[in-house]
C-alpha positions in Angstrom: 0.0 0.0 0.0 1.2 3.8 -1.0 -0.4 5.8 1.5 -0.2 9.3 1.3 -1.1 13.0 2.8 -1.5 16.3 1.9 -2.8 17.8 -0.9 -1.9 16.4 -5.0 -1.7 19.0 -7.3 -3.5 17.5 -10.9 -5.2 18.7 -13.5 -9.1 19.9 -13.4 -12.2 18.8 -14.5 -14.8 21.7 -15.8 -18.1 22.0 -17.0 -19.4 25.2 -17.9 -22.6 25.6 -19.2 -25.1 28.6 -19.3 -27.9 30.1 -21.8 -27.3 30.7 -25.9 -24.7 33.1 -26.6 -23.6 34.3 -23.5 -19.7 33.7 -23.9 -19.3 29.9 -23.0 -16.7 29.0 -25.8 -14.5 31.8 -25.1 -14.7 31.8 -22.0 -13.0 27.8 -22.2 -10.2 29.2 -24.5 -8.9 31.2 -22.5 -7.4 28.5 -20.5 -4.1 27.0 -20.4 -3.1 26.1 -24.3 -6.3 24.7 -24.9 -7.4 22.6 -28.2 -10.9 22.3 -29.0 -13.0 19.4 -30.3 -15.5 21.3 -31.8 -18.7 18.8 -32.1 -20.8 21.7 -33.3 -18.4 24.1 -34.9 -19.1 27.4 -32.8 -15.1 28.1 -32.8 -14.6 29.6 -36.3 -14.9 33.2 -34.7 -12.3 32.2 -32.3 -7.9 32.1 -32.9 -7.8 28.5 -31.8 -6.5 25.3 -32.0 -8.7 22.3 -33.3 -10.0 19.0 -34.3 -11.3 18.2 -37.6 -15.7 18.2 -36.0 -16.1 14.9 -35.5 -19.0 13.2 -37.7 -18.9 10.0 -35.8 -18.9 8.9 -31.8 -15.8 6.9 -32.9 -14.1 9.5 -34.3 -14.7 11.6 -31.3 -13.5 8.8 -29.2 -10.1 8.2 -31.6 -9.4 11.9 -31.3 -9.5 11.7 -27.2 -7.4 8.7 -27.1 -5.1 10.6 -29.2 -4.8 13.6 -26.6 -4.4 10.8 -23.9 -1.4 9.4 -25.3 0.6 12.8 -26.2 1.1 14.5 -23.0 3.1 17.8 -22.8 1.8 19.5 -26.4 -1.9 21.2 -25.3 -2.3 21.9 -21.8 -6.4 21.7 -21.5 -9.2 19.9 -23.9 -12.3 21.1 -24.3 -15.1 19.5 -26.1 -17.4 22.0 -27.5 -20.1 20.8 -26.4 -20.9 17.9 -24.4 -24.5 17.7 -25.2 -23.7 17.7 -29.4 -21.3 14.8 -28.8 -24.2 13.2 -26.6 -26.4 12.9 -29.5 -23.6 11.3 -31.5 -23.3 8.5 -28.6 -27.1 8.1 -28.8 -27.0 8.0 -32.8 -24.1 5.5 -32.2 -26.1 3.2 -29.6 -29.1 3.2 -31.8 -26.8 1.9 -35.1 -25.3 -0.7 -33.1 -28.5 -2.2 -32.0 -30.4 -1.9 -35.4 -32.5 1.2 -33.6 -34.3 3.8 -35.0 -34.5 5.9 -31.8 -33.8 5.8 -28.0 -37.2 4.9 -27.4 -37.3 1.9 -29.1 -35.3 0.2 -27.0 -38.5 -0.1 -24.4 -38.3 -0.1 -20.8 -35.9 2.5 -20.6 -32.9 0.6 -21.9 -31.7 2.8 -24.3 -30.7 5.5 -21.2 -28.9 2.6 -19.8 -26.9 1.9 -22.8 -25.8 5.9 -23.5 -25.2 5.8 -19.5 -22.6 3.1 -19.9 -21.0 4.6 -22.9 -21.0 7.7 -21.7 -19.2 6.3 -18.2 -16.4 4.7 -20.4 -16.2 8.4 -22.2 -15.5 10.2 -18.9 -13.1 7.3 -17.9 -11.0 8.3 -21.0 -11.2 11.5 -20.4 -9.6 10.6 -16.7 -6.7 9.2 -18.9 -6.6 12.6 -20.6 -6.3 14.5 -17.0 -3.6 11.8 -15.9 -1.8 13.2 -19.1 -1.8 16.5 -17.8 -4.3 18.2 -19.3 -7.2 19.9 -18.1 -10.7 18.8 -19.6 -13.3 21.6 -20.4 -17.0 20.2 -20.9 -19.1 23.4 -22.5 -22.8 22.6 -22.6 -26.1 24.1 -23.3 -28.7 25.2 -20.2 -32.2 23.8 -19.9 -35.2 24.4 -18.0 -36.2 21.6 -16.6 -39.8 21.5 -13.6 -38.3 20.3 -10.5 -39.7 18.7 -7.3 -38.6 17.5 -4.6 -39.9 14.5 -2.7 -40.2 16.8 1.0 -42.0 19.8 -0.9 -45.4 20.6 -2.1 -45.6 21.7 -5.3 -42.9 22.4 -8.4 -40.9 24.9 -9.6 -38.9 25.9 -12.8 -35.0 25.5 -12.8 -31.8 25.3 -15.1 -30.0 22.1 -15.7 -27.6 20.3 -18.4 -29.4 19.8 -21.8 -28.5 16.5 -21.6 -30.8 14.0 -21.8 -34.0 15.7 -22.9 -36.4 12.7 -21.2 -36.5 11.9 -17.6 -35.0 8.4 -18.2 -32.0 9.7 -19.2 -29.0 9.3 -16.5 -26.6 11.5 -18.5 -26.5 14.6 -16.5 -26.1 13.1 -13.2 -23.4 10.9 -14.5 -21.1 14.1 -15.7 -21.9 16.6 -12.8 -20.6 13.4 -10.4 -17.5 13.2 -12.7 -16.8 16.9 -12.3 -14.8 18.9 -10.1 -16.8 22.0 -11.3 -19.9 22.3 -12.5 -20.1 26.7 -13.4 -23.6 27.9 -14.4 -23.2 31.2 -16.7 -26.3 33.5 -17.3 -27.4 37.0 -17.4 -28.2 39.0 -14.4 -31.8 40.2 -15.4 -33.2 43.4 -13.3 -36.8 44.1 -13.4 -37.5 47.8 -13.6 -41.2 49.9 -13.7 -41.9 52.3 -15.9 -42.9 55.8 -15.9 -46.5 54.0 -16.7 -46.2 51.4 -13.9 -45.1 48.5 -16.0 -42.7 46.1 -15.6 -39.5 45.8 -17.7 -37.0 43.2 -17.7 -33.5 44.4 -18.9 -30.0 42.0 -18.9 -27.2 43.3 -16.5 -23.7 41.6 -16.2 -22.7 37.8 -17.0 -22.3 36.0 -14.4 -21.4 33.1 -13.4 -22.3 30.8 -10.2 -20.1 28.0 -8.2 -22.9 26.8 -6.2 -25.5 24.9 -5.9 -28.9 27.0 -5.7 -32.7 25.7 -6.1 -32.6 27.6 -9.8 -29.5 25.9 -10.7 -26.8 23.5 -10.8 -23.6 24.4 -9.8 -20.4 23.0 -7.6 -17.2 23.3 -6.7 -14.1 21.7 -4.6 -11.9 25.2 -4.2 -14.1 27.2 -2.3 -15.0 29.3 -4.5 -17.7 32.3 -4.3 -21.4 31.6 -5.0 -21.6 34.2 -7.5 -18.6 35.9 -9.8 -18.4 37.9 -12.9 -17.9 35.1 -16.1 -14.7 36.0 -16.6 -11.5 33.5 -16.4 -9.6 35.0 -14.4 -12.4 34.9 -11.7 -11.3 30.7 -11.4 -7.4 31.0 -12.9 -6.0 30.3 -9.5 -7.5 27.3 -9.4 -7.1 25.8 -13.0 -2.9 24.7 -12.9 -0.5 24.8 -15.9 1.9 23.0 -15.0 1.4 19.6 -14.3 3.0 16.5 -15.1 1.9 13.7 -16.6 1.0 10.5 -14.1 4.0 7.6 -14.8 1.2 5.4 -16.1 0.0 7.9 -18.8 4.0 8.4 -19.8 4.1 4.7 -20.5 0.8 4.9 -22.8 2.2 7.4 -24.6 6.0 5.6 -25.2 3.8 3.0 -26.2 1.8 4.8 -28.5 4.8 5.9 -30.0 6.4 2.9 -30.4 3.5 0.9 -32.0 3.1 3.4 -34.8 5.8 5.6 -35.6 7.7 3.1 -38.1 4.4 2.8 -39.8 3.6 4.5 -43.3 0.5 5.8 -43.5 -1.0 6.5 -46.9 -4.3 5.9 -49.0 -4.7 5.4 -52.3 -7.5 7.6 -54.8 -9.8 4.2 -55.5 -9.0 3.4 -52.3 -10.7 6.3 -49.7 -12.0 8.8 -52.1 -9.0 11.1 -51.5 -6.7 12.2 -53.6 -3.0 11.8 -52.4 0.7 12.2 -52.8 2.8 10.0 -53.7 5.4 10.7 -51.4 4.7 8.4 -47.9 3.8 9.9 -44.4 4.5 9.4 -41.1 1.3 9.9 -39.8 -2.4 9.7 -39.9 -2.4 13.4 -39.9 0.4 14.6 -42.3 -1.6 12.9 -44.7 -5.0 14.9 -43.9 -3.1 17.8 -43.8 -0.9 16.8 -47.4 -4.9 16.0 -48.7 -6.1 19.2 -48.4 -3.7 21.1 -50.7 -4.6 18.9 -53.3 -7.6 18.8 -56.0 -11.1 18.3 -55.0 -12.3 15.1 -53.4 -14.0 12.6 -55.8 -17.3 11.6 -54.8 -17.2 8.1 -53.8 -20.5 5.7 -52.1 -18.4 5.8 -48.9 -20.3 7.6 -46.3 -18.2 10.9 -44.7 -18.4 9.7 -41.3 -16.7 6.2 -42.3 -14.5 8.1 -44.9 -13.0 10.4 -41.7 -12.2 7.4 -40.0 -10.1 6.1 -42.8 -8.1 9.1 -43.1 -7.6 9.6 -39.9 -6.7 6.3 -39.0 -4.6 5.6 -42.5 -7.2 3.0 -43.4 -7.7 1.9 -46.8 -10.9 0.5 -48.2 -9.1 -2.3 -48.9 -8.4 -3.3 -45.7 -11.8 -2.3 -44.7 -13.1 -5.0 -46.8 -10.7 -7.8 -45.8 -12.3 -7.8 -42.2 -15.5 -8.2 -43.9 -14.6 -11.3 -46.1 -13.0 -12.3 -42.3 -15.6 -12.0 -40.4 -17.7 -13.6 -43.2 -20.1 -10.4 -43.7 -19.9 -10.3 -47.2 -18.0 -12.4 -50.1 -15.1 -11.7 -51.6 -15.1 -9.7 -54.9 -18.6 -7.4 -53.3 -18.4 -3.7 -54.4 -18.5 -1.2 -51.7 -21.3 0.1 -53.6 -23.7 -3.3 -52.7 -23.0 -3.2 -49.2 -25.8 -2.1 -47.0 -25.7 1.0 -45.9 -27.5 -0.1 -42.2 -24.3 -2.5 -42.1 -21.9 0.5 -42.8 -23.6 2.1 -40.4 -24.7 -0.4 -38.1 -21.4 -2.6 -37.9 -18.5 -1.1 -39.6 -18.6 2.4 -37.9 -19.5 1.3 -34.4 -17.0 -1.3 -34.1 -14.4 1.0 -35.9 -11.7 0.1 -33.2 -12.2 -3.3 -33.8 -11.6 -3.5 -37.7 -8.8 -1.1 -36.9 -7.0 -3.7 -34.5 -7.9 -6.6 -36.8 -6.5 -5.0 -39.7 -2.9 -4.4 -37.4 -2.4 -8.3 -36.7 -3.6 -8.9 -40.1 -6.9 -9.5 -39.7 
């Protein structure tokens, strides 16, 4: 047993959500070094770093595996926001299942199922904080009617827009995860008139730390109940500095190991994209070699799937020898005749899987 005392310095945990417009997405990148997975792309006004938007739960899941394993670069992730990337793990639940909906699971099942992807989500993104990074969770407010089982009677109050039907177990799930949970909104002043009529006018952003009846909100630093939204109102609290755990050092010599000697490149008839010929070390030099090239050809692979390939430095090739593997479809089957709920249904959803296969050669 390692027993020890004191306070550990590590990185933090933030979710800061608030009303439409009201600053949330600058208000993440101003901390330390951040990069943005923007699941909704609301960061084109903004001088930041970022992903490609993710068009698939897997890619958003490769991309945050990616962050885990290079420590030192970026010194906070944000996804932007949480509740966009939610309704990719729903649409990515109901493909896997053959569903057309959340509902139609019956019973409530389908919450369970987003619940329990969305619990291995956060514990990835606990292997992004042992990294050294600090994780930024932007999400839409809600209002939600509220009451509680010692009361009489209900009352209107802002939550997560996560989850938009009581079975949902989403919310709960995050805010537990959190260190802190920041509610942003504007301070609204009711005025009367020369006429005796009331007049609502916004005031100053603010932003709470704690929990109120209207809101959710926490905190583990003691913070005040109620602060201007500005950064530097929580900087002291949000560190720059720190180190990644031994464990996540090891993932990431490991990482490095496993796929630096590779050469990553796709072919035109292959993905759809038109290349160099010169090879690549990685996944990303050849997105980023792609784009200064001619216009894509249109091909019957579907953009979420085609993402994946680049990204990944899969060819469709490949793709298609873990299908004649795994005895989906014969050998010598266009792309073109496979069914589009088994592109969606199989091949996207168990992504890492045909990625892996395709490594020890299927």
């Amino acid at each position: 047993m390692n027993i020890t005392t004191g306070k550990r310095k590590r990185a933090q945990k933030c979710i800061v959500y608030g009303v439409e417009g009201i600053g949330k997405t600058t208000f993440a990148s101003h901390f330390p070094s951040p990069v943005f997975i923007d699941t909704e792309g609301s960061t084109d006004h903004l001088d930041v770093a970022r992903t490609d938007k993710p068009t698939s739960w897997q890619m958003l899941i490769s991309f945050v595996k990616e962050f885990a394993t290079m420590p030192g670069f970026y010194r906070t992730l944000v996804i932007d926001t949480i509740d966009w990337a939610e309704q990719l793990c729903v649409e990515y639940i109901c493909a896997k299942h053959n569903k057309s909906g959340i509902e139609d699971f019956g019973y409530g099942n389908g919450y369970v199922f987003v619940r329990e992807e969305m619990g291995r989500f956060l514990n990835l993104l606990d292997e992004v904080i042992n990294a050294g990074m600090n994780v930024v969770l932007t999400a839409h407010a809600q209002i939600r009617k509220f009451e509680q089982p010692d009361e009489l009677g209900a009352y209107d109050r802002f939550e997560l827009k996560l989850g938009k039907k009581t079975g949902s177990q989403t919310s709960p799930l995050i805010k537990e995860w959190a260190d802190m949970v920041l509610f942003a909104n504007y301070k609204n002043e009711i005025i009367t008139t020369q006429t005796n009529k009331k007049k609502a006018t916004n005031g100053k952003r603010l932003m709470y730390a704690t929990h109120n009846p209207a809101w959710d909100a926490k905190n583990r630093h003691g913070l005040p109940d109620m602060m201007p939204f500005e950064y530097s109102q929580i900087s002291h609290v949000i560190p720059d500095d720190v180190l990644p755990t031994a464990a996540a050092q090891e993932l990431a010599q490991a990482a490095n190991n496993e796929y630096a000697p590779e050469v990553m490149n796709a072919t035109k008839k292959q993905i759809g994209e038109v290349t160099t010929t010169q090879p690549v070390t990685s996944p990303q030099e050849a997105v980023d070699t792609n784009k200064n090239e001619t216009p894509l050809i249109e091909t019957a692979i579907p953009k979420p799937l085609k993402d994946l390939m680049v990204k990944d430095g899969i060819t469709l090739e490949q793709v298609q020898s873990v299908v004649i593997a795994r005895g989906k479809y014969p050998a010598g089957t266009p792309f073109e005749n496979y069914d589009p709920e088994f592109v969606n249904g199989w091949i996207i959803p168990f992504w890492p899987n045909i990625v892996e296969a395709i490594k020890k050669g299927n």
